[in-house]
DRENPA-3360 file (N, C-alpha, C; in nm, 2 decimals, always signed):
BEGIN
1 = XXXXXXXX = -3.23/+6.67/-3.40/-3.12/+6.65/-3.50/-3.14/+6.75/-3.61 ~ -3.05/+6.81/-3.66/-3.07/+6.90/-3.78/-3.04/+6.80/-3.88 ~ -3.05/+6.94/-4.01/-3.05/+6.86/-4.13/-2.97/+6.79/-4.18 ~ -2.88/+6.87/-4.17/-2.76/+6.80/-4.17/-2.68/+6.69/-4.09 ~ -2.74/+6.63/-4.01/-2.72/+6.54/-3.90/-2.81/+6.41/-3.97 ~ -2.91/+6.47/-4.00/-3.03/+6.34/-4.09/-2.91/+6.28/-4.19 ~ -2.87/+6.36/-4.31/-2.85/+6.38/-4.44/-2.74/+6.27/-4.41 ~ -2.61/+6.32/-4.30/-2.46/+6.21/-4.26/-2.54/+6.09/-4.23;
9 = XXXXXXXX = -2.61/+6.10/-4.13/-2.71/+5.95/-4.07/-2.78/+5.84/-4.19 ~ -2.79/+5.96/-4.28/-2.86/+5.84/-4.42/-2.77/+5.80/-4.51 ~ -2.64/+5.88/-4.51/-2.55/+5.84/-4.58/-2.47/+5.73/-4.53 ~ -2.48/+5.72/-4.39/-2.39/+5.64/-4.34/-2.50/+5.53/-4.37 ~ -2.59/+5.50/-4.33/-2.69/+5.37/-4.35/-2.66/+5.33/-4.51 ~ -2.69/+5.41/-4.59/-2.68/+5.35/-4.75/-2.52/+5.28/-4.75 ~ -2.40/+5.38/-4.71/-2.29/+5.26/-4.68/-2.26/+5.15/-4.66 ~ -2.33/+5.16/-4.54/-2.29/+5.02/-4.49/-2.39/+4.93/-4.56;
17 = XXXXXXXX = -2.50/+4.95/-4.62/-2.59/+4.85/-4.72/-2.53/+4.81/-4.81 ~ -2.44/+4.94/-4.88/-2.36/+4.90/-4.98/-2.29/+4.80/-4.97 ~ -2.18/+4.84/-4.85/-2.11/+4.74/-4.81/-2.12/+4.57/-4.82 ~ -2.28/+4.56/-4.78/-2.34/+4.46/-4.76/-2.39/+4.36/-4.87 ~ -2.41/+4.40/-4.98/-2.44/+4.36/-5.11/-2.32/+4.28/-5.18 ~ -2.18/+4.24/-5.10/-2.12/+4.17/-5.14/-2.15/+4.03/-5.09 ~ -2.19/+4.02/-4.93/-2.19/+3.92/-4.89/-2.30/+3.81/-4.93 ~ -2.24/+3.69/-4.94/-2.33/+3.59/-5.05/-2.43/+3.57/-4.97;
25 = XXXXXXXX = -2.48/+3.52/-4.86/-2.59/+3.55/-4.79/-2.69/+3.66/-4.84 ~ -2.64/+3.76/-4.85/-2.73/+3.87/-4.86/-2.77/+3.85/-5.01 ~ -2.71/+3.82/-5.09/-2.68/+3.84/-5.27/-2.79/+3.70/-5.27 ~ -2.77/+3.61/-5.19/-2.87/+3.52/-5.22/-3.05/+3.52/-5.22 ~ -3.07/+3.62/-5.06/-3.11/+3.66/-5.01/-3.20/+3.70/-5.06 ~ -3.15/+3.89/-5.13/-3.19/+3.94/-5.29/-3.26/+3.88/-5.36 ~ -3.18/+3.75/-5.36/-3.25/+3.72/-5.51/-3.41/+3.65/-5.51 ~ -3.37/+3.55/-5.39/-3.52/+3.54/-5.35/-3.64/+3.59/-5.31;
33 = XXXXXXXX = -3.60/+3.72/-5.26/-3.69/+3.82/-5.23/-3.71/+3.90/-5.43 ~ -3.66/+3.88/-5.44/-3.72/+3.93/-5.59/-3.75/+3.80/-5.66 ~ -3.75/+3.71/-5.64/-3.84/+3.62/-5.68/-3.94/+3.60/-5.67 ~ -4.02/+3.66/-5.51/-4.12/+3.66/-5.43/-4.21/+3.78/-5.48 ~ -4.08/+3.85/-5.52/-4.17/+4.01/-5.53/-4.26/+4.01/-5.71 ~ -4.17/+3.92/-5.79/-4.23/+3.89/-5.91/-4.34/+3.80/-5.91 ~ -4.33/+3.67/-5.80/-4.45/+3.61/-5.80/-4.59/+3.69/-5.79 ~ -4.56/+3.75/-5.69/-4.65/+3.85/-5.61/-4.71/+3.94/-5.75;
41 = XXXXXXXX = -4.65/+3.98/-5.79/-4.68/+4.12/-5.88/-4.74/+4.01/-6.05 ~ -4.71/+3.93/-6.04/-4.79/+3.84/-6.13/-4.90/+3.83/-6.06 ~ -4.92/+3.76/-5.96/-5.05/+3.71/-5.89/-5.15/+3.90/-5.93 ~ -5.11/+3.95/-5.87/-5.18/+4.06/-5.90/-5.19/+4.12/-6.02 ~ -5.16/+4.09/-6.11/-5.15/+4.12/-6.29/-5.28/+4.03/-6.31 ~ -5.30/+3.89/-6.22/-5.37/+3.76/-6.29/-5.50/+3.81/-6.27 ~ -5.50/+3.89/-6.10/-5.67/+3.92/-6.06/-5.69/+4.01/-6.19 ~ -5.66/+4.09/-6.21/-5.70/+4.20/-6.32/-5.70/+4.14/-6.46;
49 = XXXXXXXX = -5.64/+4.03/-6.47/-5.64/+4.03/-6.65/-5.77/+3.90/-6.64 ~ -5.74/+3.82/-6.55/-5.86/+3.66/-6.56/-5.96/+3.67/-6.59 ~ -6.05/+3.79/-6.46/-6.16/+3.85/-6.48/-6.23/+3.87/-6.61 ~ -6.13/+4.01/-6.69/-6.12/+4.05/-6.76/-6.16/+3.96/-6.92 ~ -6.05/+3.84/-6.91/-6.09/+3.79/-7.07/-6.16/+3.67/-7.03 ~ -6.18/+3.61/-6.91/-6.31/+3.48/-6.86/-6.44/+3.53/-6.88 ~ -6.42/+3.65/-6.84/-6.61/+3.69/-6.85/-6.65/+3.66/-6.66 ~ -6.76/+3.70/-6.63/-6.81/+3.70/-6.44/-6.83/+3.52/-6.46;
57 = XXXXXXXX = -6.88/+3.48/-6.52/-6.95/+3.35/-6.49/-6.83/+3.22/-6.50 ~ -6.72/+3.22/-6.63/-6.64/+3.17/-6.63/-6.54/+3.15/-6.51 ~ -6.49/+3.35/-6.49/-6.39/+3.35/-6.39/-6.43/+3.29/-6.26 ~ -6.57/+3.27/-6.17/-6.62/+3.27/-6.11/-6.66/+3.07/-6.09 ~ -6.65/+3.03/-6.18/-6.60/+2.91/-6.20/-6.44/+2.83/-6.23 ~ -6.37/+2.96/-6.26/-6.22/+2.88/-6.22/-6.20/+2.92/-6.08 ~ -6.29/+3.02/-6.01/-6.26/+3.07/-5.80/-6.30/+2.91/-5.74 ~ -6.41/+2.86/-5.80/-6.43/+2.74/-5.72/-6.39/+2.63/-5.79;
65 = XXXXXXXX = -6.34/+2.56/-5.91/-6.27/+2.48/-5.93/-6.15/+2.49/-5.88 ~ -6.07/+2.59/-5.83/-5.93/+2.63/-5.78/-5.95/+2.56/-5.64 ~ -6.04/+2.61/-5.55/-6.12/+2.58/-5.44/-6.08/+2.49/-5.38 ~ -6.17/+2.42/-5.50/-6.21/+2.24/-5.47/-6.09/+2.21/-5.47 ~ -5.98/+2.22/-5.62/-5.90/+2.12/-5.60/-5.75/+2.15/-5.46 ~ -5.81/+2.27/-5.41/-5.69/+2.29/-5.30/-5.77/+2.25/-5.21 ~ -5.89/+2.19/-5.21/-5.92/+2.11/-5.04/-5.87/+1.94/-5.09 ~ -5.93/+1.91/-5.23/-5.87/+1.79/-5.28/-5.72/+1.72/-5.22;
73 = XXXXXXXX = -5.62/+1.83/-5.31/-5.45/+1.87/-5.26/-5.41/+1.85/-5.11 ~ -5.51/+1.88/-5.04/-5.46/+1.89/-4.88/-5.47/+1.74/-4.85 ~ -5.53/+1.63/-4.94/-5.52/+1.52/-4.90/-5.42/+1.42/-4.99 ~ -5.34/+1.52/-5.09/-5.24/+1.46/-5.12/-5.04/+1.48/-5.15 ~ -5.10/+1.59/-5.08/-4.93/+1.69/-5.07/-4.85/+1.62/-4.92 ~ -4.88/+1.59/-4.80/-4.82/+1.54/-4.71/-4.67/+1.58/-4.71 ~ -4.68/+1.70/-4.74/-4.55/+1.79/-4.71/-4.41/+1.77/-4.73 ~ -4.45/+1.66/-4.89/-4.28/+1.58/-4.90/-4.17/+1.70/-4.96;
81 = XXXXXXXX = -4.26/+1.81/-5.01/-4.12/+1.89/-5.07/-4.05/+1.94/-4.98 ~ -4.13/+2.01/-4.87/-4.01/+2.07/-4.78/-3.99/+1.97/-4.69 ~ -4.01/+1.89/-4.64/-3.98/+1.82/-4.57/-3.80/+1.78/-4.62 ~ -3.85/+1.69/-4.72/-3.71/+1.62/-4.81/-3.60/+1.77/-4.86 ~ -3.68/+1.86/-4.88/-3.52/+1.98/-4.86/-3.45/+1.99/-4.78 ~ -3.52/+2.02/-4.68/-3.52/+2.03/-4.54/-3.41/+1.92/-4.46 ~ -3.48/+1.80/-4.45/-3.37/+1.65/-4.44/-3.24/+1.63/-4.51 ~ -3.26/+1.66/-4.66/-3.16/+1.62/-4.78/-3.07/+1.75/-4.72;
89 = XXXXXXXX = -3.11/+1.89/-4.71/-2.97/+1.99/-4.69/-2.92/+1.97/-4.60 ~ -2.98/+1.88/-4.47/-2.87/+1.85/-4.37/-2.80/+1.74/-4.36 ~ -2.86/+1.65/-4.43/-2.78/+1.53/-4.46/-2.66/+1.55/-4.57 ~ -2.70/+1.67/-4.62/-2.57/+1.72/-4.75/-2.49/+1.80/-4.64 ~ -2.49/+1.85/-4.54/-2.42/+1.96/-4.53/-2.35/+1.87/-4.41 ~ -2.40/+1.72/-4.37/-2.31/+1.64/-4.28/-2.21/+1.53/-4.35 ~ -2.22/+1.55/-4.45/-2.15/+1.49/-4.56/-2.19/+1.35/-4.57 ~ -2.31/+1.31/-4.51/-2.38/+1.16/-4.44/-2.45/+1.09/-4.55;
97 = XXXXXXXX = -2.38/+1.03/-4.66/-2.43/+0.96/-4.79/-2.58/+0.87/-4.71 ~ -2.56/+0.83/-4.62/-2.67/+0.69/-4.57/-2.80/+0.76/-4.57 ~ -2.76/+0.93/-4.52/-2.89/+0.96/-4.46/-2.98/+1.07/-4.60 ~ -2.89/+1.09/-4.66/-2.91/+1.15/-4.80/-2.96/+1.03/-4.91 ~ -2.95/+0.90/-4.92/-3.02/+0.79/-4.97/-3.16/+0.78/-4.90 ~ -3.14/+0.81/-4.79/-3.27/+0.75/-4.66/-3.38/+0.88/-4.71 ~ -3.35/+1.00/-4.70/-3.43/+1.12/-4.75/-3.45/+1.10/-4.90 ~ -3.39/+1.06/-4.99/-3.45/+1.03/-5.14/-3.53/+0.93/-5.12;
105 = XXXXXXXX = -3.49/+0.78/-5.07/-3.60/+0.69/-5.06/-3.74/+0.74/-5.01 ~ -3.73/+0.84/-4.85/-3.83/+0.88/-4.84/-3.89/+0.92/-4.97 ~ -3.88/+1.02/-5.03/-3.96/+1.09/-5.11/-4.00/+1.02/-5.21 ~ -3.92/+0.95/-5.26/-3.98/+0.86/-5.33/-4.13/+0.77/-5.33 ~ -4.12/+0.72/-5.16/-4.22/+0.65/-5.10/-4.30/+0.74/-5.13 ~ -4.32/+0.90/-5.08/-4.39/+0.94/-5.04/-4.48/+1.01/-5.20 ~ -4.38/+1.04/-5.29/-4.47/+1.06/-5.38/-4.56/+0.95/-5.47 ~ -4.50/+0.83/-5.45/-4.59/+0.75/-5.50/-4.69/+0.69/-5.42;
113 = XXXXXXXX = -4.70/+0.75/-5.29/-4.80/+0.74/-5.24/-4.88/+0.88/-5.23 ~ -4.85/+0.95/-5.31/-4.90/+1.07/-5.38/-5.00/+1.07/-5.45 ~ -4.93/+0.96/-5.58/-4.96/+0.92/-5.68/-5.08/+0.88/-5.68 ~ -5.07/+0.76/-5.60/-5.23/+0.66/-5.54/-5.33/+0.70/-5.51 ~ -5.34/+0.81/-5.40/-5.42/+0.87/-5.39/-5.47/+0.97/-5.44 ~ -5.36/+1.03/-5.53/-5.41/+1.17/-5.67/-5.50/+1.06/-5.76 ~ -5.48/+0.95/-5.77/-5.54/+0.88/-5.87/-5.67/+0.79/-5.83 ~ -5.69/+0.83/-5.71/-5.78/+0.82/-5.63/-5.87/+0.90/-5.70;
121 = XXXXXXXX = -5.85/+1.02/-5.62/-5.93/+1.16/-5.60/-5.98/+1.21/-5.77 ~ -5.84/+1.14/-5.83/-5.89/+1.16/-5.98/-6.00/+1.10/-6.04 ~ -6.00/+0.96/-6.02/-6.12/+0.90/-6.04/-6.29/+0.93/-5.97 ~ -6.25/+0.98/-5.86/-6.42/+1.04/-5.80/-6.44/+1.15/-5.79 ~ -6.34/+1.29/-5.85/-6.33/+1.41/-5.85/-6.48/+1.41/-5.94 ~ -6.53/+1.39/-6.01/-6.65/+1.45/-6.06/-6.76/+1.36/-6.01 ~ -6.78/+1.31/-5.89/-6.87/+1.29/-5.81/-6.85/+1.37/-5.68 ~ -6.74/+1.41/-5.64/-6.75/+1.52/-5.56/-6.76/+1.62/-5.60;
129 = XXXXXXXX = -6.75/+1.69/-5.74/-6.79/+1.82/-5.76/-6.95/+1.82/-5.76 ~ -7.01/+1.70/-5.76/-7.19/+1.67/-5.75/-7.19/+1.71/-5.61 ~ -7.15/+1.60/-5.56/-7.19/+1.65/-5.36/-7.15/+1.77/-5.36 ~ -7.04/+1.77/-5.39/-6.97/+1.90/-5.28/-7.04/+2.06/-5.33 ~ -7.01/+2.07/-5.53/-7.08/+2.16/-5.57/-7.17/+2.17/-5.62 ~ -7.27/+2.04/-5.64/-7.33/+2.04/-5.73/-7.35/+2.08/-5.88 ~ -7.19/+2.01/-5.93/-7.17/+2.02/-6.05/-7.06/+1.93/-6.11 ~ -7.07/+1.84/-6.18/-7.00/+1.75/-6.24/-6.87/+1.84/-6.32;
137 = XXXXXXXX = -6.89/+1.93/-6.33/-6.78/+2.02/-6.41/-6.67/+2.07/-6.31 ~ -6.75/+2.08/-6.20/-6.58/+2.15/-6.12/-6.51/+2.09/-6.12 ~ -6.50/+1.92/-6.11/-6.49/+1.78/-6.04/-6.39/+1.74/-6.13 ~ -6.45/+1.80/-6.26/-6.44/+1.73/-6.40/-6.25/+1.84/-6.45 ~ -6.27/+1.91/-6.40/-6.17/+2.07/-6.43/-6.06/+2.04/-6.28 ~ -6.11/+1.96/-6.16/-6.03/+1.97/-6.06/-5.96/+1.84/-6.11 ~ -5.98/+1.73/-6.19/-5.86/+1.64/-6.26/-5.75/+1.70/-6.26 ~ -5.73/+1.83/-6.37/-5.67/+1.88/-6.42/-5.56/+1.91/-6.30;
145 = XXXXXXXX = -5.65/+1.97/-6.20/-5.53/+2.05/-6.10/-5.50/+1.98/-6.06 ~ -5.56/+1.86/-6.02/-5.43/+1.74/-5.94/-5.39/+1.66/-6.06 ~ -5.37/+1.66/-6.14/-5.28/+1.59/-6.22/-5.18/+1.71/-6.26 ~ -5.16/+1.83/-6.26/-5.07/+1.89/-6.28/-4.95/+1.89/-6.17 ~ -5.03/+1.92/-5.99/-4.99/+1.90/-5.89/-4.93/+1.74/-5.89 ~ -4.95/+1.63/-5.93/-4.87/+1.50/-5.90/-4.75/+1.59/-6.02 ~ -4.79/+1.58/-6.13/-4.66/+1.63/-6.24/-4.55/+1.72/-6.15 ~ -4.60/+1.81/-6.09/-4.48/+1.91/-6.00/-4.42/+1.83/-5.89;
153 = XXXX = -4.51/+1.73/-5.87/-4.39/+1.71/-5.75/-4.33/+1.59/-5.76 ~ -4.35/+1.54/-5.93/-4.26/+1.39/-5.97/-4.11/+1.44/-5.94 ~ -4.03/+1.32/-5.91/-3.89/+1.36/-5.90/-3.85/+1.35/-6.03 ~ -3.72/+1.42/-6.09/-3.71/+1.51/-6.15/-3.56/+1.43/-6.15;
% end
């Protein structure tokens, strides 16, 4: 292909992109992918600055309080957020009021049985940071992250 054959070929591709930046799909699309791309580029801002003003020993101590409380989490997330999006957008998009009640009640159920057992794990979190890390402090700091985690996924 000559150069000129490239140069039409890339022109024509940017067109029809262009073209495409109307359609709401796509525009939506966008936006979440730069949502993603900001998360992302934060997360990587965080390795470089945490280190930085925690000091080795501190930072190194929020790696394994983060840890603990995401093996903690795995015993109390039971997958109500996407699930209930997931259920609720098709029960919205069948215009089905019974089944859109039935998916809120779900979540309801399910985060107060969230609740129970965050309030569980909250109570003996600093006897498992003894077993687990041998340290009443991680236990004591993994409160924190499941009591923020019940907060995010109170209904709202």
């Amino acid at each position: 292909m000559t150069p000129e054959g490239r140069i039409f070929a890339m022109a024509t591709i940017f067109r029809r992109l262009y073209k495409l930046r109307g359609v709401p799909f796509v525009q939506n699309f966008a936006k979440l992918q730069i949502g993603t791309v900001i998360n992302m580029a934060t997360g990587f801002v965080s390795l470089v600055v945490f280190p930085r003003v925690l000091g080795l020993e501190m930072y190194g101590l929020y790696a394994v309080v983060a840890a603990f409380a995401g093996l903690l989490s795995f015993f109390c997330a039971f997958g109500q957020e996407t699930t209930c999006a997931i259920f609720f957008a098709e029960a919205t998009g069948k215009k089905d009021r019974n089944a859109q009640q039935s998916v809120l009640r779900y979540f309801v159920q399910s985060w107060l049985l969230t609740v129970v057992v965050s309030i569980l794990l909250i109570a003996i979190a600093p006897w498992l940071g003894v077993y687990v890390e041998g340290n009443a402090l991680v236990g004591s700091y993994a409160r924190l992250i499941i009591l923020n985690m019940v907060l995010q996924a109170a209904p709202t």
